[in-house]
Structures are given as C-alpha cells and as structure tokens.
Residue, then its C-alpha position, 0 to 999 in steps of 0.5 A: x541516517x534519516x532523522x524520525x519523522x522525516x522520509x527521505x526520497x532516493x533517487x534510484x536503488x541501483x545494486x552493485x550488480x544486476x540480476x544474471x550469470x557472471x564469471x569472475x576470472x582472477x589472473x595471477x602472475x608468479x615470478x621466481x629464480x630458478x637456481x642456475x640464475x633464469x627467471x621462471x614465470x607462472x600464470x594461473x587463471x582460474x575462473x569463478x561462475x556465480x549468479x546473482x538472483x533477481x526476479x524477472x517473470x513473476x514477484x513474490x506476493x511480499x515484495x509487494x507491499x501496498x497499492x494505491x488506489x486499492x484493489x477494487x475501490x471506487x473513489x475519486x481517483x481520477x487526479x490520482x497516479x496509480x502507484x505501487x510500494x515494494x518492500x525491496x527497495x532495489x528491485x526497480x532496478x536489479x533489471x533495466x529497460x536499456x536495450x543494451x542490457x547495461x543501467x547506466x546512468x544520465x548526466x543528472x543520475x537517472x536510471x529507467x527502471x525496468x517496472x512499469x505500470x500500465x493503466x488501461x480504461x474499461x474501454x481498451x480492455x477489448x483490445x487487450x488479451x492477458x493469459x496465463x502461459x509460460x516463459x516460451x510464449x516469449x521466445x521465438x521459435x528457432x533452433x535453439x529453442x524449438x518449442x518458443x511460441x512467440x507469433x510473427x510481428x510480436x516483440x517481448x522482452x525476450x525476442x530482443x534480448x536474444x532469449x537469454x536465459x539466467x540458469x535458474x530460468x526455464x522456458x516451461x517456467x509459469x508467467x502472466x502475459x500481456x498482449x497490447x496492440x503496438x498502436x496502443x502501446x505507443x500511445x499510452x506506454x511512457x517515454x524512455x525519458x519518462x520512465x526515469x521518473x516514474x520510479x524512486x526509493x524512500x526511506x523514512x525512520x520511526x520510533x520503536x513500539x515502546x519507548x525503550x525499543x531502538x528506532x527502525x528504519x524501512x526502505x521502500x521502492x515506489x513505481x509510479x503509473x504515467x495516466x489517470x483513470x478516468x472519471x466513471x469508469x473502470x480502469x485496470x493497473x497492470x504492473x509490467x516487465x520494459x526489460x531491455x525494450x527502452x527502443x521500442x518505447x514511445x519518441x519524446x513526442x509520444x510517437x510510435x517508435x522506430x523499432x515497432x514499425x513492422x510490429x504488430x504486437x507487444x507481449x508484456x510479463x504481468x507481475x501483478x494486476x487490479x481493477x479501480x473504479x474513479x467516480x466524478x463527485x459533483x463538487x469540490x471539498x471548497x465548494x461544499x464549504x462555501x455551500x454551507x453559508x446561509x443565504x439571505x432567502x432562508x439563513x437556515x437552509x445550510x445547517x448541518x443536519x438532516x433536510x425536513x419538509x412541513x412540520x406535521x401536528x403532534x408531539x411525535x412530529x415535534x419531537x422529531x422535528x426539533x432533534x433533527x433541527x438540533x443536528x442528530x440523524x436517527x440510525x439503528x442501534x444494538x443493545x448489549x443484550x441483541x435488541x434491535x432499536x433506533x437511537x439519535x446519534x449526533x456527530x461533532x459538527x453541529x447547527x447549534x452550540x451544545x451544552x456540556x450537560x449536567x448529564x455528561x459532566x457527572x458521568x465523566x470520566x466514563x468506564x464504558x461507552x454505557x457511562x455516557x448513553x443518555x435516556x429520554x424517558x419522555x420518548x424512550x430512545x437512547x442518545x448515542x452521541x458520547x458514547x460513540x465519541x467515547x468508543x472511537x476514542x478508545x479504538x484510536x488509541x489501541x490503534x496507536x502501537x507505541x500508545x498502547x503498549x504504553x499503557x500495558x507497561x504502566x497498568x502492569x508496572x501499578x498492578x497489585x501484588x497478588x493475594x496469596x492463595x487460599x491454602x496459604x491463607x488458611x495455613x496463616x490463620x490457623x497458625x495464628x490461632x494456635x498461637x493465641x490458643x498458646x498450644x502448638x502449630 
C-alpha cells in the first residue's frame, strides 16, 4: 500500500495473460477395478476455448487520461519528453514489441511495451502520410486474405505476425495509419533497449473528498516519448502500435536494422495523435532574477513595474507617473452593473513596501471582493489590487475538493433551525390569544 501523499513507480504492469485466443485443455486420468480383478483406465481431454480482450487498432478515448505538453499549446517545451497517462495501467503491456509474440522479461525485470510515442518536427511531416483505412491495409495480399492492401516493400505489424487475428478482430475493422519512410523510422524510432524504458506504472494514494470518505488509490500507465521538440517549431505526438516489430527497430548505435533492409516503408497504427508548438524564451527563470538587481548607472531601472519615459507636466501625467513607480499597471475593469472603466490593479510583488492601510484594515474580513475595492475620489478610478487578491483566494479554496466540502459540512452543521411557517405561526398566536381572551381555542 502506498502511504498518502507518496507515488510509487512500478516497473511494468505485466497481466497474467496477454490480450489473444487461448485453449485450455485440462487432461484427467480415471482409474478403477473392474470385478473380475483388471485395471480399467479412462482418460478424458475436454478442451476449453476462451479470449482475453485487449485493444490493438484503436483505444477508447477514456483510456486515455491526460497528455503532456497539452493538445495545441505553445510553450516552452523543447526540454520536455512528450508523454502520455493511461488510465488502465496494464495496457503498455497487455501486447508486447517482441517479434516472438512472447513478453518476457530481461535479467533486470524490463518488458518492451508495445506503445510508443513518435515525436515528429514540422519539418518531417512532408515525408510522412496518416489516413484513416481499415485493418486490411495491414495485411498483405494473399490467399488467405485476398482483400489485404498492404503495398510491397511496407512492414506493419500484421505482416510479420503473419496476419493473426484475435476473434474479435476484422479486416474491415476501422484503424488510423501511419506510413513512415523506413530511413526515418530508423533514425528516430527508439531501441528495443530503449523501449524498456520508455513506459512505467504509478500508483499514488490520496485522501477522500471528506474527512470521513476512506482513502483511494489510483493506478496509472505513463508512456514516454524518446525526442524533444524543437524549439520554434511545431511538432506532432503520435502514439503507436511496435506490436511484435522489436527486429525492425533501430540497433543499440541507432542504426537501421537488419529486418528493414529491403523495406521501403513502416505502417504504424495510430492510437491517438496532437500537435505542440515549443517557443525558445530568451532568458532563463535565473537569469531574469539576477536582471532584476539594480545596476550602479541607474539603482531604479530593475523594479518591478511598468518602463516610463520622460515625466510629462501636469497633475494627470503626475498621477500616473507615481502609480506606475509604486508598481500598478492600468487594466480594464467591469463593474457589477456592466460599465466598462480602467482600474489600477497592483499585484504582490511590488517596487516598494506597502502599507497595510487604514482602508484595508477596516474593511477586513471582507464579505465581498467589493469590501476591499479602494476609490480615489481625486481621480475617480478604483484599485482593484485586494479585491482581486480577495477573489483568487476564494476560487482557490472551492478549487480544493476535500476544503470545500469541508466548509459545506461545518456551514451546514451551524445553519439555523428553520422558522416555522406562516400558517403555523398564525395558528400559535391566535392560540395565544384566545388563551388571555380566557375563551376557547
């Protein structure tokens, strides 16, 4: 059990059994006397067909539970592995990479899952085709399967696993392709070494939505991409199917492998896909700090506040002038009753020191984020400086699940008994009355 608060990181989620067609054939052996004194002997083998379902050429959209860097956003993501959590956290493994079919284990406990992701730049996609077709794009044609469209000189994961179907699989069976050039697929598709490594389970343990609720505990698969994106450029993350091409993966040196030497072409399933987009910021977090140190040819020039040019004459220029020196930024403002001004607005990390005003003290504790908006009546505009803090503090706490049905349970537990009603109400006093009358109810 992992204690709350902590993840634990696993390895590898093996099932017991892989996804595919199984025949349990139990053999019993019956032995009796007969009554002249012989041994008579009876052996029955009756066998037991069964299957063991696992996804293979499309994923429920559920299994997949987040990804990272998200679906179109533009950051700074070039030191970032794409990844993505699934919410079955054996399914890395319920297929296996090995050409063999079989996922053993290494000497250290490694298994090559069969899910990948395949990062490639803006620059690639030109060599790369996606489509949408069905599952007898991947099969070659033969007489067996006679409407298999796979072209000569293209490996999928079905042509070297001799088009095994599980019985719940059909060839017209709708699937997302991939098709990768094989030099480029060489150059920048993982290791089978590396694969291992590129997939893991966690699981980690949290404390119930109320304090009386029991703890859960969530199990998640993470896969892992194998290349950064580069920076100002956008990139697509495909997640695919390696099932059972382990020997068509690059060598340990990155090299093409031996079992894509005559190949023209990898076809890959697509499980799921999304763009990214990695910016190149021109400073570091640390170097921005140590920019913020004054300089001896002007102490003032790395406060934290808006740049001002020349100070312009007159009581305006001044006014705005001096706020801006003290930190604030002017930004629009909409009032509860829809008019639209500007307000200063002035976050926490300031120039100068601030005061805890007169203002501010009286007005605390605040019912509303309108308790604590300052008005100078000299230039007619609000500060809206607390009141903002005030607001951000409110959501933050009612984002906290366990804190806010907290605080329903002790405003519940506090509330008032409820009045009685009005027809009750008036029954009682008229009761009352007729009681001091002395005359009957």
């Amino acid at each position: 059990m992992t204690p709350p608060g902590l993840i634990s990181f696993i390895q590898n989620h093996v099932p017991v059994l892989l996804a595919g067609d199984y025949t349990l054939t139990p053999t019993f052996h019956v032995t009796a006397t007969n009554p002249d004194g012989s041994a008579a002997q009876a052996t029955s083998a009756p066998a037991l067909e069964f299957a063991v379902y696992g996804d293979r050429f499309a994923l429920d959209a559920t299994l997949i539970e987040s990804v990272y860097p998200p679906p179109n956003s533009t950051g700074e993501f070039d030191n970032v592995l794409p990844h993505a959590v699934l919410t079955r956290p054996s399914l890395p493994w319920e297929r296996t990479a090995s050409a063999d079919g079989n996922a053993r284990p290494d000497t250290e406990g490694n298994v090559a899952p069969w899910l990948a992701l395949l990062l490639f730049d803006e620059t690639e996609l030109d060599h790369i085709t996606a489509s949408t077709q069905t599952v007898a794009a991947l099969v070659p044609p033969t007489k067996q399967h006679p409407q298999g469209s796979l072209p000569d000189g293209t490996v999928s994961s079905l042509s070297v696993s001799a088009a095994v179907l599980d019985d719940w699989e059909h060839l017209d069976d709708p699937c997302r392709l991939l098709d990768v050039p094989a030099e480029l697929f060489s150059a920048l598709a993982p290791t089978a070494d590396d694969l291992k490594w590129l997939a893991h389970a966690r699981r980690k343990t949290v404390p119930g939505a109320s304090p009386n609720d029991p703890e859960v505990t969530t199990d998640h698969a993470v896969v892992i991409g194998n290349r950064l994106p580069a920076a100002g450029h956008t990139s697509t993350v495909f997640l695919v199917s390696l099932e059972q091409l382990s020997d068509h993966l690059p060598d340990d040196e990155g090299g093409r492998a031996a079992a894509l030497t005559d190949a023209t072409c990898v076809r890959l399933v697509v499980l799921s896909s999304w763009k990214i987009t990695a910016v190149s910021e021109s400073q570091t977090f640390a170097e921005l700090l140590e920019g913020l140190n004054p300089s001896d040819e002007d102490p003032k020039a790395a406060v934290l506040r808006l740049p001002q040019g020349a100070p312009e004459s007159g009581a305006a220029d001044a006014t705005v002038t001096d706020a801006i020196t003290r930190g604030y930024v002017p930004l629009p403002h909409t009032t509860r009753k829809g008019d639209v001004t500007v307000s200063w607005y002035r976050g926490p990390l300031t120039p100068h020191a601030v005061p805890f005003t007169a203002l501010a003290g009286s007005q605390l504790p605040a019912a509303s984020a309108d308790g604590v908006t300052a008005y100078d009546s000299d230039t007619g505009m609000f500060d809206a400086s607390l009141a903002v803090a005030w607001q951000l503090g409110r959501l933050l706490a009612l984002a906290d699940r366990r804190f806010a049905t907290g605080l329903y349970a002790f405003k519940r537990e506090r509330r008032p008994a409820r009045p009685p009603s009005r027809s009750r109400l008036v029954a009682d006093v008229t009761d009352v009355l007729h009681r001091i009358a002395g005359g009957a109810p």
